[in-house]
C-alpha positions as CSV (number, residue, x, y, z in Angstrom):
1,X,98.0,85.1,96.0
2,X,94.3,84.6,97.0
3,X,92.0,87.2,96.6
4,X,90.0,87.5,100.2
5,X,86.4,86.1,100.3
6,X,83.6,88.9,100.6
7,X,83.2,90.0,103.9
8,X,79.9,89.6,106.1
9,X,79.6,92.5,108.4
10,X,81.0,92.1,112.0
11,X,78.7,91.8,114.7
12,X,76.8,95.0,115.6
13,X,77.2,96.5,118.7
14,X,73.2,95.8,119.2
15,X,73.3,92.2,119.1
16,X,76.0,92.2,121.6
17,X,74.0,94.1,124.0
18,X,73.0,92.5,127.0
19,X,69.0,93.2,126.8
20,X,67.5,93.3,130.7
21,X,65.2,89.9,131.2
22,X,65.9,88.7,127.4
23,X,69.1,86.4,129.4
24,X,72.5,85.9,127.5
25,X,72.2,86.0,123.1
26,X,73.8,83.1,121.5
27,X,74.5,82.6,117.7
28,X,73.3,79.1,116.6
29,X,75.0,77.3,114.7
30,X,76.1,73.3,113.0
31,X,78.2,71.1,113.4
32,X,77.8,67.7,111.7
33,X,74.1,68.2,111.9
34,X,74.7,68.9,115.7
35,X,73.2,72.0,116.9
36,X,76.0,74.4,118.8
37,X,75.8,77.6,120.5
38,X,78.2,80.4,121.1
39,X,77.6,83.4,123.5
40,X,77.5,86.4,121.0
41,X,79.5,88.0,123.6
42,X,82.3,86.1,122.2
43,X,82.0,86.7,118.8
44,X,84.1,89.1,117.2
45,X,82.4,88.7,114.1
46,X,81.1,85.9,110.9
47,X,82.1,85.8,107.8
48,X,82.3,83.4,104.3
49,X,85.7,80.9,104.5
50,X,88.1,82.3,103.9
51,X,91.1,81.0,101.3
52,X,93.5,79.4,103.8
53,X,97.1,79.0,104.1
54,X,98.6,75.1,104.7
55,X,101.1,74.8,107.1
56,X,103.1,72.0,107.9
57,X,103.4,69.4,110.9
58,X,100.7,70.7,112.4
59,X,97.2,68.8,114.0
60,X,94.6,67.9,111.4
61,X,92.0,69.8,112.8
62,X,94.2,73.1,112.6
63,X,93.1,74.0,108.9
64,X,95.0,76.6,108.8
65,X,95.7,80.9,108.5
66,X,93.0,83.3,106.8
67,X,94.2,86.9,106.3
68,X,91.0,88.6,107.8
69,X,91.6,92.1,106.8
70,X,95.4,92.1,106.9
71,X,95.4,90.1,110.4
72,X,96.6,86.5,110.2
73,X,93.5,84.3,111.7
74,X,93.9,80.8,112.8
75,X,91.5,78.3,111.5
76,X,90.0,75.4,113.2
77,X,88.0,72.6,112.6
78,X,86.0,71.4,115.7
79,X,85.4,68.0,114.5
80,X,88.4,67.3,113.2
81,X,89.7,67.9,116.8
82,X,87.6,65.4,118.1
83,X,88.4,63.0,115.6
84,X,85.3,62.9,114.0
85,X,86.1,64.1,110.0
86,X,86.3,67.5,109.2
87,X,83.6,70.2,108.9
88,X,82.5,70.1,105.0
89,X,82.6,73.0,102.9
90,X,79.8,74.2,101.4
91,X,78.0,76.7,100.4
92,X,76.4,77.5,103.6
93,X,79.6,76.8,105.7
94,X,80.8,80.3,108.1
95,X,83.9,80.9,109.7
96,X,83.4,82.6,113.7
97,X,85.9,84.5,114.4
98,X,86.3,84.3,118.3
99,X,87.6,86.6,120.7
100,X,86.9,88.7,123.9
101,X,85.3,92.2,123.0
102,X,88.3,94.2,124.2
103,X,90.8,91.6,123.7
104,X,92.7,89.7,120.8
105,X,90.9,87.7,118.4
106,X,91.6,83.8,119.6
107,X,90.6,82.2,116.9
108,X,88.0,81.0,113.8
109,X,86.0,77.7,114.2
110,X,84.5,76.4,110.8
111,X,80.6,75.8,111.5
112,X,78.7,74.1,108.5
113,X,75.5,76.5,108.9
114,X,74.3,79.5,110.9
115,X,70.8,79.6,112.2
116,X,70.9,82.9,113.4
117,X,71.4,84.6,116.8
118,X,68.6,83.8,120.0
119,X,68.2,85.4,123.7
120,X,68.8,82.2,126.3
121,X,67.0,83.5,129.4
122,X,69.2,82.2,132.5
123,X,66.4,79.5,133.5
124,X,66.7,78.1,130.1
125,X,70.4,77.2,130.2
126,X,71.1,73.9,131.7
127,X,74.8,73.5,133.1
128,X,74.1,69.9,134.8
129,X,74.2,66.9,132.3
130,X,75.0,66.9,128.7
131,X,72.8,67.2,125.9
132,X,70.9,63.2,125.0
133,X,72.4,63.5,121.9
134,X,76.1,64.9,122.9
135,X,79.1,63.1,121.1
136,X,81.1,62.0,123.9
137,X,84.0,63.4,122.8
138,X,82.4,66.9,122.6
139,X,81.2,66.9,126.3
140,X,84.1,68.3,127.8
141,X,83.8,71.5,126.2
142,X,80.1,71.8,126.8
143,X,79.1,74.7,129.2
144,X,75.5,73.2,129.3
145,X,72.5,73.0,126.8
146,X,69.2,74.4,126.1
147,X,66.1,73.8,124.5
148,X,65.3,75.4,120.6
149,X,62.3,74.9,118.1
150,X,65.5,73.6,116.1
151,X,65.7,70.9,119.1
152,X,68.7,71.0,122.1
153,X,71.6,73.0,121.5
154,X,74.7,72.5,123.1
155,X,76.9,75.6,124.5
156,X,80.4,75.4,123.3
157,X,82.8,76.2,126.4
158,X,85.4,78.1,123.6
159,X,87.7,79.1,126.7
160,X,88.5,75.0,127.4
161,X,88.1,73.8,124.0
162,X,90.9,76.4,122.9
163,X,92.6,75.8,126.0
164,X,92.6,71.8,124.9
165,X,93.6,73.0,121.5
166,X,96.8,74.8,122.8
167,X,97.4,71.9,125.0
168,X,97.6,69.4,122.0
């Protein structure tokens, strides 16, 4: 039996807030060096990987189930999906548990790094185009991109890319 990983705290009702003219909060994150954004709306909560349990005949990029607090969590890996490796572990590597704030958690996507958690103002968000730097494979589950002192950051569209998951 694993013992669980230390917990990070779950996202605090604050930094879910909507704030009036600061536009939509996104937690930044990477991916293979590329920048990705989630709406924090989305997030259920972060935390350290978790020990994981194999299962078998199932896709690569499904890494596999965490207990998160008693609750079996699927794991995925984003670029093992798109057939580009697998997200490394490391020291600095988070697990985001996603889900709807009043509904079931969907899943956890392994990032390699979190930056931290920024206010997009709607102007700011680009929906036309894909980031210059997008991996092709990635663009279909882009909701658009924006601009960062970290350099563009591309908005993860977690609704189709766990839709595509289920699919596959």
């Amino acid at each position: 039996m694993h013992a669980e990983a230390p917990q990070e705290p779950a996202l605090a009702a604050d930094e879910r807030a909507v704030v009036p003219g600061a536009g939509v909060r996104h937690l930044i994150a990477s991916v293979a060096g590329r920048l990705l954004a989630v709406p924090v709306a989305l997030l259920r909560e972060m935390s350290e990987v978790l020990p994981l349990a194999l299962l078998p005949l199932v896709p690569p990029w499904f890494r596999g189930v965490a207990n998160l607090r008693g609750e079996a969590l699927v794991v995925v890996d984003l670029l093992a999906f798109l057939g580009q490796g697998e997200v490394q572990d490391q020291p600095s590597s988070r697990l985001l548990v996603i889900g709807p704030p009043e509904g079931e958690v969907v899943a956890g996507l392994l990032v390699e790094r979190v930056f931290g958690v920024v206010p997009v103002a709607a102007g700011a968000l680009r929906t036309s185009g894909i980031p210059a730097d997008a991996d092709t494979p990635l663009a279909p589950y882009l909701a658009g991109h924006f601009d960062h002192e970290r350099g563009e950051v591309a908005v993860l569209d977690v609704d189709r890319l766990f839709t595509a998951m289920a699919v596959s």
